[in-house]
C-alpha positions as CSV (number, residue, x, y, z in Angstrom):
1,X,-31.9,-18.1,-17.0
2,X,-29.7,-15.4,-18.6
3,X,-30.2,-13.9,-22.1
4,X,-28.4,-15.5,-25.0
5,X,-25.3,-14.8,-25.6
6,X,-23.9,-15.5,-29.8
7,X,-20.6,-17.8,-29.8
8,X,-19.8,-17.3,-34.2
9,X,-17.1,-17.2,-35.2
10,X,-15.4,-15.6,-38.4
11,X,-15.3,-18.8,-40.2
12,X,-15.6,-18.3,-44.2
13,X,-18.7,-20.2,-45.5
14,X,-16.8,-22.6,-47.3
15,X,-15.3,-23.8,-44.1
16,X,-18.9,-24.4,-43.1
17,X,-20.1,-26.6,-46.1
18,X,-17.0,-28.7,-44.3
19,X,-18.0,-28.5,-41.3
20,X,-20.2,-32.1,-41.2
21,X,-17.1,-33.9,-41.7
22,X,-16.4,-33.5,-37.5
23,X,-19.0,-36.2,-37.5
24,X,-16.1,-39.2,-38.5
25,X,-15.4,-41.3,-35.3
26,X,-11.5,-41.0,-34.3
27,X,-10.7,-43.8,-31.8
28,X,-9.9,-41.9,-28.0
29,X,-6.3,-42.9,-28.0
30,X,-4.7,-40.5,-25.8
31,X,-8.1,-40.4,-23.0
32,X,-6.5,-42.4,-20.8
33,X,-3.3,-40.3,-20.5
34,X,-5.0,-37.2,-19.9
35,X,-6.7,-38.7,-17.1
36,X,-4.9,-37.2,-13.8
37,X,-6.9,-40.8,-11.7
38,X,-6.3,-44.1,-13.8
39,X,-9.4,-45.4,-12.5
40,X,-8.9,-48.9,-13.9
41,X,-12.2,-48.8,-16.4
42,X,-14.4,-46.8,-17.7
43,X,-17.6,-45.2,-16.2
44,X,-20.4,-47.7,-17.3
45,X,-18.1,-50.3,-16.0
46,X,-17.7,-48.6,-12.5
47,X,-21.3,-48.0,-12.7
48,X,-22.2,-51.4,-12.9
49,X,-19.9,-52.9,-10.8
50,X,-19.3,-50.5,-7.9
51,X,-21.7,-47.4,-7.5
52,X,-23.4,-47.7,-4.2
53,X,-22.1,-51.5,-4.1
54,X,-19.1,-51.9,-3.1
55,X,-15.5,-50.0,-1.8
56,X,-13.0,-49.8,-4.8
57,X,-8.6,-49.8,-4.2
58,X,-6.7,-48.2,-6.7
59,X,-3.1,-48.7,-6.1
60,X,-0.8,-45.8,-7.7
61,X,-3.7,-44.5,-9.5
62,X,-2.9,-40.9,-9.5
63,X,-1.0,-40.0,-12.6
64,X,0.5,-36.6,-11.0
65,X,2.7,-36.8,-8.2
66,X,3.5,-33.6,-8.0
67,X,1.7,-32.2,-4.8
68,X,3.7,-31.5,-2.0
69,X,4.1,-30.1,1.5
70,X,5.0,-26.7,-0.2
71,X,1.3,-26.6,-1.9
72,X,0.1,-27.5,1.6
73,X,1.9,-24.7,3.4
74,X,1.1,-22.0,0.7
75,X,-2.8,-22.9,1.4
76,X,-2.3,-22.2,5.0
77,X,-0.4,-19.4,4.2
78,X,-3.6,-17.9,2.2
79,X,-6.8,-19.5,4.2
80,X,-9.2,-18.3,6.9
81,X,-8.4,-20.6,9.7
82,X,-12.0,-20.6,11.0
83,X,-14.7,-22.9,10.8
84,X,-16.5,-24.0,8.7
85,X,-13.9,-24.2,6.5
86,X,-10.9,-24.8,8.9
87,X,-11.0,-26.8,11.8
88,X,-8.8,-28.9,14.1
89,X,-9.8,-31.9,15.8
90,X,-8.2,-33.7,19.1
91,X,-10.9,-35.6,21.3
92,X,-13.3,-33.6,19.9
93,X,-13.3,-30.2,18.0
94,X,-10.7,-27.5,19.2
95,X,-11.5,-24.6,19.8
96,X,-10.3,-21.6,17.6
97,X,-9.8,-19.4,20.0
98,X,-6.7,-21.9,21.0
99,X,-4.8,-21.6,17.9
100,X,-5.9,-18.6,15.9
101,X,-4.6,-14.8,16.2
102,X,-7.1,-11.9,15.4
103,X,-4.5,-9.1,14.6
104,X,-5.1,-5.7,12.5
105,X,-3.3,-6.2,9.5
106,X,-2.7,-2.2,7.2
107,X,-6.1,-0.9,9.3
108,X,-8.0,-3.9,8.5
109,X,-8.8,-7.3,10.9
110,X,-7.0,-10.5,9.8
111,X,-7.4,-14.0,11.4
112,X,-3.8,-16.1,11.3
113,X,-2.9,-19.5,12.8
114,X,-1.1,-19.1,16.0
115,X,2.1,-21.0,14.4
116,X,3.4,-22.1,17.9
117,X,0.0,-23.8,18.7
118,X,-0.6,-25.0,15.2
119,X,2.4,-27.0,15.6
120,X,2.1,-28.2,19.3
121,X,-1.2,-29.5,18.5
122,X,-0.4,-31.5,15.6
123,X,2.7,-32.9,17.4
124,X,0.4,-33.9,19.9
125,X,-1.9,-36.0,17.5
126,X,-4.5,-33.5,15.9
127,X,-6.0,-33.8,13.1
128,X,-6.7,-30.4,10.8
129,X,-9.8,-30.7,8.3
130,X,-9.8,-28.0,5.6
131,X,-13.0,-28.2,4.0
132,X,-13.4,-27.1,0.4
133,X,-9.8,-27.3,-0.5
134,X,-10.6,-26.9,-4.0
135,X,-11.3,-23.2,-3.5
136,X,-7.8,-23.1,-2.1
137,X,-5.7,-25.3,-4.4
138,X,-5.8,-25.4,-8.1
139,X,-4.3,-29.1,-7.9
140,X,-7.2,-29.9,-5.8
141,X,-9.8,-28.3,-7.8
142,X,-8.3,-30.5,-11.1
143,X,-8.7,-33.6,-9.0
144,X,-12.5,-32.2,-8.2
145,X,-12.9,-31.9,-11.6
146,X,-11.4,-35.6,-12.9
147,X,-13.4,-37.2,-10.4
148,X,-16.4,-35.1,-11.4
149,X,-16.2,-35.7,-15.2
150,X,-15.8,-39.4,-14.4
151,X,-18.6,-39.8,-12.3
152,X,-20.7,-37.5,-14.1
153,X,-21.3,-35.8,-10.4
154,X,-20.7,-32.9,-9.1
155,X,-17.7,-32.6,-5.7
156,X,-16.2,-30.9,-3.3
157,X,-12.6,-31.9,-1.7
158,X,-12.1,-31.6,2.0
159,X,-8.2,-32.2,3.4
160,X,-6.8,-33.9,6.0
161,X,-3.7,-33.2,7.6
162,X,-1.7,-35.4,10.2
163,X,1.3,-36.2,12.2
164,X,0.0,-39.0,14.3
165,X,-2.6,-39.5,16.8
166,X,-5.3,-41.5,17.0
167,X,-7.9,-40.2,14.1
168,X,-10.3,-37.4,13.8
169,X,-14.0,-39.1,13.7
170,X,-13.2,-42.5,14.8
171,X,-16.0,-45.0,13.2
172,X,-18.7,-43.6,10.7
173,X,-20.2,-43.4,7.8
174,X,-21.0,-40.3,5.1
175,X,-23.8,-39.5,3.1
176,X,-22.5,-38.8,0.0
177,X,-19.8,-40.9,-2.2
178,X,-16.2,-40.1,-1.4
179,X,-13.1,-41.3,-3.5
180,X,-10.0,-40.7,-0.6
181,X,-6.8,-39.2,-2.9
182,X,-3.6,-40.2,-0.4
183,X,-1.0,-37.5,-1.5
184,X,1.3,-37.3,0.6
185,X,2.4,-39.9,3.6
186,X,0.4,-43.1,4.2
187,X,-2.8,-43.0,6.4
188,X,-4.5,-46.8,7.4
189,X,-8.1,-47.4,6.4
190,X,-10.5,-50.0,8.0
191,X,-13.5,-50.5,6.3
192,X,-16.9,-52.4,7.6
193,X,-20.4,-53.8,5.4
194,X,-23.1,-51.1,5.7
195,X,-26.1,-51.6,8.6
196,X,-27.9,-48.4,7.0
197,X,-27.4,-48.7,3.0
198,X,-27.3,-45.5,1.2
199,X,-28.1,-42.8,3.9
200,X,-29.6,-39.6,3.0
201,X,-28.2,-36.3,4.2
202,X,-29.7,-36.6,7.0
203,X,-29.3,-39.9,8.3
204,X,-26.1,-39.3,9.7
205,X,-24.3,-41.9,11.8
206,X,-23.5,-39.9,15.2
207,X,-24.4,-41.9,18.1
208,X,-25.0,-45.5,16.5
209,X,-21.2,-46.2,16.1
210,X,-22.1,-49.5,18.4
211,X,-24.1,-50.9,15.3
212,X,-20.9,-50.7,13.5
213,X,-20.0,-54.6,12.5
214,X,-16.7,-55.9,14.4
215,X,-14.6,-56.7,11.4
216,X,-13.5,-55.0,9.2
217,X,-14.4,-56.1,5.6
218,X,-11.0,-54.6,4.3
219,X,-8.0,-52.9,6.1
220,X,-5.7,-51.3,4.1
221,X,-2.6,-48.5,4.3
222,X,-3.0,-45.8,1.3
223,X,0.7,-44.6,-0.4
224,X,1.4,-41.5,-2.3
225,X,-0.8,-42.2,-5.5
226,X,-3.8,-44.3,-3.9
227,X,-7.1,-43.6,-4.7
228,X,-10.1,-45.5,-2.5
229,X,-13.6,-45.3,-3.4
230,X,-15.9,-45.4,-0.3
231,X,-20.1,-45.5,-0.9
232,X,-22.2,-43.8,1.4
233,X,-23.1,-45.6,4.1
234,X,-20.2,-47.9,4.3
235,X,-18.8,-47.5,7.8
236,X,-14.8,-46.8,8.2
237,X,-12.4,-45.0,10.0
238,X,-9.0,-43.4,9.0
239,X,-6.2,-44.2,11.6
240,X,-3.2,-41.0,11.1
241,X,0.7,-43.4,11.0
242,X,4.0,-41.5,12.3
243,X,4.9,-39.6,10.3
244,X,2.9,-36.5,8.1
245,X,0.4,-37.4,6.2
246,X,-2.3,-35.3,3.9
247,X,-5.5,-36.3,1.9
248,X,-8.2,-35.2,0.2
249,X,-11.3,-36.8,0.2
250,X,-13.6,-35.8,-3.1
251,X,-16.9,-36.0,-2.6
252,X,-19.7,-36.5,-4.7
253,X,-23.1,-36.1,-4.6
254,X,-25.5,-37.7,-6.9
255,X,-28.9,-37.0,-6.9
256,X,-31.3,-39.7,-5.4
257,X,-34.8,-41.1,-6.2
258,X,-36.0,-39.2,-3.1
259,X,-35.0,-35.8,-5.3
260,X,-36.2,-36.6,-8.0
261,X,-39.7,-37.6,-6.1
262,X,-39.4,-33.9,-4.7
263,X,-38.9,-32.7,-7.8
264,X,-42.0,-34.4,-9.3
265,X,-44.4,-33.4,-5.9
266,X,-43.2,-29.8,-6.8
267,X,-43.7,-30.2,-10.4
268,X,-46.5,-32.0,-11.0
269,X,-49.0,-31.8,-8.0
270,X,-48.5,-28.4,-7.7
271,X,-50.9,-28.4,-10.9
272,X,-53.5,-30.5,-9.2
273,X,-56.5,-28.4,-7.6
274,X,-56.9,-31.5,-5.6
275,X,-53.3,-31.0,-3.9
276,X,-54.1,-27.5,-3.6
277,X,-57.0,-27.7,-0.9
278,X,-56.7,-27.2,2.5
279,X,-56.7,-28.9,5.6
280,X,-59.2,-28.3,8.4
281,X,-57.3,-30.5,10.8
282,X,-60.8,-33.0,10.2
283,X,-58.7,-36.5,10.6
284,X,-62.1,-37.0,8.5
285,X,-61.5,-35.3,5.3
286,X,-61.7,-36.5,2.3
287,X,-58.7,-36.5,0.0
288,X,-58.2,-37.2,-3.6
289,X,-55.3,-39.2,-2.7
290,X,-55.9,-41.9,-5.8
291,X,-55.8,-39.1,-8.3
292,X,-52.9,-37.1,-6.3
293,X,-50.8,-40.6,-6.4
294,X,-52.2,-41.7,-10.0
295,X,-50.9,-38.4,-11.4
296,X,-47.5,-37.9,-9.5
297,X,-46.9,-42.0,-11.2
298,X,-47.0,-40.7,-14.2
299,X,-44.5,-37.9,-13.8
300,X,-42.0,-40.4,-12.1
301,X,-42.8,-42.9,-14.8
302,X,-42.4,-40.9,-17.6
303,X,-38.7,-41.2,-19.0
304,X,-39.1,-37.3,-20.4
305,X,-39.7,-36.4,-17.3
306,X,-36.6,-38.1,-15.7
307,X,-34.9,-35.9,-18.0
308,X,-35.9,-33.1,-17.5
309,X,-35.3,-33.3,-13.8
310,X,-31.3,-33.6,-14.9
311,X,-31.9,-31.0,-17.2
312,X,-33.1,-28.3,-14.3
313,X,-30.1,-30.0,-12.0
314,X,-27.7,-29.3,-14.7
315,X,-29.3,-25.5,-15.2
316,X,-28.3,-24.5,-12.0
317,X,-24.6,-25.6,-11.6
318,X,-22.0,-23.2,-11.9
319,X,-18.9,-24.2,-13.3
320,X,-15.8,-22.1,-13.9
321,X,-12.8,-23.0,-15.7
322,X,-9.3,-22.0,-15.2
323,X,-7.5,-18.5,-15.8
324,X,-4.9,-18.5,-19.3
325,X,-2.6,-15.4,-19.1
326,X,-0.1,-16.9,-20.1
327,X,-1.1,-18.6,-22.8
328,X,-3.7,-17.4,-25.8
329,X,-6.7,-16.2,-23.7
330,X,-5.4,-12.1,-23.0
331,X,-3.6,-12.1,-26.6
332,X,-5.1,-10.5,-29.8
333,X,-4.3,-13.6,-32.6
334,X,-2.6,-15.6,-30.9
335,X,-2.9,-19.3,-30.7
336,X,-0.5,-21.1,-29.6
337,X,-2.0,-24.9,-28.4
338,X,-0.1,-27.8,-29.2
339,X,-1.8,-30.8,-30.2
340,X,-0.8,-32.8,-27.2
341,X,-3.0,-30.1,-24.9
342,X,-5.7,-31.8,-23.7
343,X,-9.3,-30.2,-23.2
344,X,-12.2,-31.4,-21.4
345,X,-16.0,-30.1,-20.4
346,X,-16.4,-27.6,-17.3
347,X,-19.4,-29.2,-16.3
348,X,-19.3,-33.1,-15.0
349,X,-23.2,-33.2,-16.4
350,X,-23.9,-33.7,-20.1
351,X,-24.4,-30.7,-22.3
352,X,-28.0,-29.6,-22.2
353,X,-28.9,-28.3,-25.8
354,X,-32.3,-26.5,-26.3
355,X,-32.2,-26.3,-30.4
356,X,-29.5,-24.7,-31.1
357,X,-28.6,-23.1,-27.8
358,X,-26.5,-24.4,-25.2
359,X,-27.8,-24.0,-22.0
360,X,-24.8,-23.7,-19.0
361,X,-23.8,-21.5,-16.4
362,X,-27.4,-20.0,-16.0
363,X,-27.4,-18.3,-19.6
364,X,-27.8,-19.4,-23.3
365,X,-25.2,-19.7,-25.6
366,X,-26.3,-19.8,-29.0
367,X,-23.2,-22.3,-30.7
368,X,-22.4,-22.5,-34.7
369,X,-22.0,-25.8,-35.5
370,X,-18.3,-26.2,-35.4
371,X,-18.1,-24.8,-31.1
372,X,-21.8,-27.8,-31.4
373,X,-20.1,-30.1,-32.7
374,X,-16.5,-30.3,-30.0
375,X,-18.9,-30.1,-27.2
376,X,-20.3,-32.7,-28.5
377,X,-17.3,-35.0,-29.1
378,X,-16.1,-33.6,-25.7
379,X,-19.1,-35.5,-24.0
380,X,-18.4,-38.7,-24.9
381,X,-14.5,-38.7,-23.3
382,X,-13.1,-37.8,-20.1
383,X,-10.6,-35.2,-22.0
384,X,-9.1,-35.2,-25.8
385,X,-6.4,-33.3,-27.2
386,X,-6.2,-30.9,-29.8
387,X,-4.6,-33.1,-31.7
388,X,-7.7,-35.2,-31.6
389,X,-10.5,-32.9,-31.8
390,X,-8.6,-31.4,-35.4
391,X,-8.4,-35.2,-36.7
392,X,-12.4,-35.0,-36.2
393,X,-12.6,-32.1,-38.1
394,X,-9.8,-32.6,-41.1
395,X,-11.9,-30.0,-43.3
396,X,-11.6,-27.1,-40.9
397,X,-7.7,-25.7,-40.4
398,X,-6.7,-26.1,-37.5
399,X,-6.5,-23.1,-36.4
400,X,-9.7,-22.2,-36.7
401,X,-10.4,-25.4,-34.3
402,X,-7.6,-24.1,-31.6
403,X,-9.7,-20.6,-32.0
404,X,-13.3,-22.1,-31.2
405,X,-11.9,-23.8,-28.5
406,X,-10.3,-20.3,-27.0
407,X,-13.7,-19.0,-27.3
408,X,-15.7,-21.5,-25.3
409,X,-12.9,-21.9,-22.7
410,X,-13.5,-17.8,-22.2
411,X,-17.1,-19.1,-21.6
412,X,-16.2,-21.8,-19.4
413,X,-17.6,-24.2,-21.5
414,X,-14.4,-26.0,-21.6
415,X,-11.5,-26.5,-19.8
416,X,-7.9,-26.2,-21.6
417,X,-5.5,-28.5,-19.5
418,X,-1.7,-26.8,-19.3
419,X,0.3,-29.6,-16.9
């Protein structure tokens, strides 16, 4: 954990003996429209009804329909066509060496797709998989994030990119959650009941596609806009239509009962003298295993506990907003956000307070009660505008609000939303 860093600001005291008012509820009027995914309901109710239950199809979900092919072709303009990141797939996995240059580019070497061959092989029906998109495409990394702060989950985004063919994997299933974002085109989506419910990382599917049910439980063709929720272990396979089509697959990762059992063994046992002995290899020995197991109940019974294993998942994420220049960030005095901005939380997890300290990005940040209290409200939505978080604080000018919120963006604490 890093030292603690002060967040004050320059507030007079008498806006402080106002500052209690930010506690007056203000109805989330505008939450919905600054989600860029309409996902149809709120989190507790996709909680409840779908998490690890069942698939999910949102027609025309996606708010912003901006992405096109020219995002997708400045991305290939930019990445490192190489695995792990970059890979094409036709009957299997093709070979780099088949599509990629290695040229000396000013004195230094540079790896570029072989144009010529890129083409030819999609034309031919290959599929290209660009894992971690995000790190490639800001649209990307703002659908990471929407799904993220919806599910309360960390994600990744990997893309796929076709013209035809017959698919890239054929049937399977994934180990971690994955809501499919159709952009551009229209890909066809069969979907079968799980026969192995809620793999693990490791439980991969590779060789058992003949346990895969014959009928599909749903068969669908995603548009433009289309958002499908798939839980892990739920077998399907993605079939590429004429014509180009591009998606990107968020994936999120929750953690499971197993982790949190690791977590505890680690925690907990560690303290026991009677996990601490060592084994002679006597099939013989005795082991304490009633006190072992007695005391490593209470730790996964214990709700304080539970928390605290969010708490250390939380302390080790890394989040980072996005860059400002040309707005207020890199200018002395100068705020200029309208109320209709909208501004959300870095972090997917909850805040993790420690007294007074906020705990994020591996360091302390020691918050006065106004930066407190819009983290806070911030929590409890998906995004608010300014416009909103000022009505929660009517006391405080609003300018000193659009200034705290500067500061913890600089921080990436927040996340100030210029569409």
């Amino acid at each position: 954990m890093g030292r603690v860093a002060y967040v004050y600001s320059n507030m007079s005291s008498s806006v402080y003996a106002h500052v209690q008012t930010i506690g007056v509820p203000v109805a989330d009027n505008n939450n919905e429209n600054a989600r860029l995914i309409d996902f149809g309901m709120e989190p507790g109710a996709f909680f409840a009804r779908h998490f690890e239950k069942s698939h999910l199809l949102l027609r025309g979900a996606l708010r912003d329909r901006s992405f096109a092919w020219s995002d997708v072709n400045e991305a290939l303009q930019r990445i490192d066509p190489v695995p792990p990141y970059f890979k094409l797939f036709k009957d299997g996995e093709v070979s780099p060496a088949v599509f990629v240059d290695e040229a000396v580019e000013f004195g230094a070497p540079r790896r570029r797709l072989n144009k010529a061959k890129f083409y030819e092989l999609l034309r031919d029906g290959a599929t290209t998989v660009i894992n971690r998109f995000e790190e490639s495409s800001l649209a990307a990394e703002r659908l990471c994030r929407s799904v993220g702060r919806f599910t309360g989950q960390t994600t990744i985004g990997n893309a796929y990119l076709s013209f035809g063919g017959k698919g890239t994997f054929g049937k399977h299933w994934d180990t971690h959650d994955v809501f499919v974002i159709q952009l551009i085109g229209t890909k066809r989506w069969q979907i079968f009941a799980p026969t192995w419910p809620l793999p693990l990382s490791a439980q991969i599917s590779t060789g058992q596609q003949h346990l895969c049910p014959a009928q599909p439980v749903m068969e669908c063709d995603l548009q433009p806009g289309d958002v499908l929720y798939l839980p892990r272990g739920w077998w399907h396979q993605a079939i590429p239509l004429e014509g180009g089509s591009f998606h990107l697959s968020v994936g999120t990762y929750a953690p499971t009962a197993m982790d949190f059992l690791l977590w505890a063994c680690q925690r907990q046992t560690s303290l026991l003298q009677a996990a601490r002995i060592g084994l002679t290899g006597d099939s013989q020995q005795a082991l304490d295993v009633n006190g072992i197991l007695g005391e490593l109940g209470k730790t996964l019974r214990n709700p304080a506990e539970l928390a605290a294993f969010h708490r250390s998942l939380a302390e080790r994420e890394r989040c980072h907003g996005e860059f400002d220049l040309q707005g207020s960030m890199a200018k002395p005095n100068a705020i200029d956000l309208s109320d209709d901005t909208h501004v959300s939380l870095a972090s997917p997890h909850p805040p993790n307070f420690d007294g007074p300290n906020l705990i994020a990005n591996g360091a302390e940040l020691r918050l006065e009660s106004l930066r407190r209290a819009l983290v806070l409200h911030l929590s409890k939505a998906v995004s608010l505008s300014i416009g909103d978080l000022c009505a929660r604080a009517p006391a405080v000018p609003r300018t000193v609000v659009q200034a705290a919120l500067l500061d913890l963006a600089q921080h990436d604490i927040v996340v100030i939303h210029r569409i």
